[in-house]
C-alpha positions in Angstrom: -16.8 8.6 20.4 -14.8 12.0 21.3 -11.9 11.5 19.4 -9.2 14.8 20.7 -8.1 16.6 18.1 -4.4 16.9 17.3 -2.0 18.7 14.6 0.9 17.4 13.0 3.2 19.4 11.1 5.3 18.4 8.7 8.3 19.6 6.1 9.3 18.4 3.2 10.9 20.0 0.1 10.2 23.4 0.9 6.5 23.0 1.2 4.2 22.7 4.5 1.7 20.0 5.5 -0.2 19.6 8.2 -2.1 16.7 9.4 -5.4 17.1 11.2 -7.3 14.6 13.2 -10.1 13.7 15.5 -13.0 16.4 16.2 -12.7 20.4 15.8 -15.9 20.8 18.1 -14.7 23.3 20.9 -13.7 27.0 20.8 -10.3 25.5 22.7 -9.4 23.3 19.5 -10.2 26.1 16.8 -8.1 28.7 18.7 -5.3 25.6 18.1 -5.9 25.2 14.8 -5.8 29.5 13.9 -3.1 29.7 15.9 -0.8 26.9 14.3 -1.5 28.4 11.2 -1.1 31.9 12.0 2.2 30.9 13.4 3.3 29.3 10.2 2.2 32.7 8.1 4.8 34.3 10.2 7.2 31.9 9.5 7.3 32.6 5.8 4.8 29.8 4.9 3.4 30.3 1.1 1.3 27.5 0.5 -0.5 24.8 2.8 -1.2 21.2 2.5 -4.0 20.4 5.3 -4.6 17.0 5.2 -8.0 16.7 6.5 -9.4 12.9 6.0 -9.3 11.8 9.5 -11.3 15.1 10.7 -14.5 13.2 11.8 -16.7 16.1 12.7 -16.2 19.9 12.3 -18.4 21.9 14.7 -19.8 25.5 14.3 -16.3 26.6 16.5 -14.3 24.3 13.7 -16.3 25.8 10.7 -15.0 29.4 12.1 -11.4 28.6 12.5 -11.7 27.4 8.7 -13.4 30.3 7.8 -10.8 32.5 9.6 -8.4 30.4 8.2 -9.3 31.2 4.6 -9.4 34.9 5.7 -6.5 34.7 6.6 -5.0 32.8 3.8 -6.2 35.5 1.3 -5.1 38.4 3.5 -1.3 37.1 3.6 -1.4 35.6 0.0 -1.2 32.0 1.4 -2.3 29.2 -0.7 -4.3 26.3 1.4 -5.1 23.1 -0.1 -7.6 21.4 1.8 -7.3 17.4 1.2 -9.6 14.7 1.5 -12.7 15.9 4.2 -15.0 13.0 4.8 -18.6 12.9 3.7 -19.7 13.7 6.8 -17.4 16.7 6.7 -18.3 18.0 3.7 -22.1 17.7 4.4 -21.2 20.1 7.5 -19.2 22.4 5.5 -21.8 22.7 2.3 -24.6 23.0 5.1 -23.0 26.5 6.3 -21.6 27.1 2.7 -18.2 27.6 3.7 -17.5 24.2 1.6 -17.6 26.1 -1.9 -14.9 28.7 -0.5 -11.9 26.3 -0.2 -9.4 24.5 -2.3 -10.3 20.8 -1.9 -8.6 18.1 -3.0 -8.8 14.9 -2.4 -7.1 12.5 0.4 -4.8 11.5 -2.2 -3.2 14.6 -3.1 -2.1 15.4 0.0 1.7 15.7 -0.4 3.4 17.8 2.0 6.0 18.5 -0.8 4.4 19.0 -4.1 3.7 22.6 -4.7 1.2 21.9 -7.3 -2.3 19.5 -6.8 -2.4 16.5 -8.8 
């Protein structure tokens, strides 16, 4: 099944979440995904909550926005916290390597207004 992928921002107590879902597979959706959070670096954003459990499959084009993501997080001094990527995710992500560069958490911590991880 080709689920579409979608964004959801959300604001809470001073901190940003953002809720991802369905599949990053296409250069299309990665451009979305860099671009939402490139727009929410220039809008003052210090730390990220990207709540990541209903991702179902993360594509090479997906594994680059990720990795551009992080580049750009470090660049801008942004903190990400990537919560709860499915096994299936994660098996993509360790496959390329790119899985040992981010800040995961589990599903549970996501909190779009906690500035600190459980």
């Amino acid at each position: 099944m080709n689920t579409p992928f979608t964004l959801q921002l959300e604001h809470h107590q001073g901190a940003t979440g953002l809720r991802l879902r369905g599949n990053c597979c296409s250069s299309a959706e990665a451009t979305a995904l860099v671009e939402a959070i490139q727009h929410l670096i220039q809008a003052g954003t210090r730390i990220l909550w990207l709540d990541c459990h209903q991702i179902s499959n993360l594509a090479p084009a997906g594994q680059h926005a990720v990795l551009q993501i992080e580049q750009l997080a470090a660049f801008h001094q942004l903190v990400v916290y990537w919560c709860g990527f499915s096994g299936r995710v994660i098996q993509q992500l360790s496959a390329s390597g790119l899985y040992l560069l981010l800040r995961n958490l589990p599903a549970s911590s996501y909190w779009a207004g906690n500035d600190n991880p459980a």
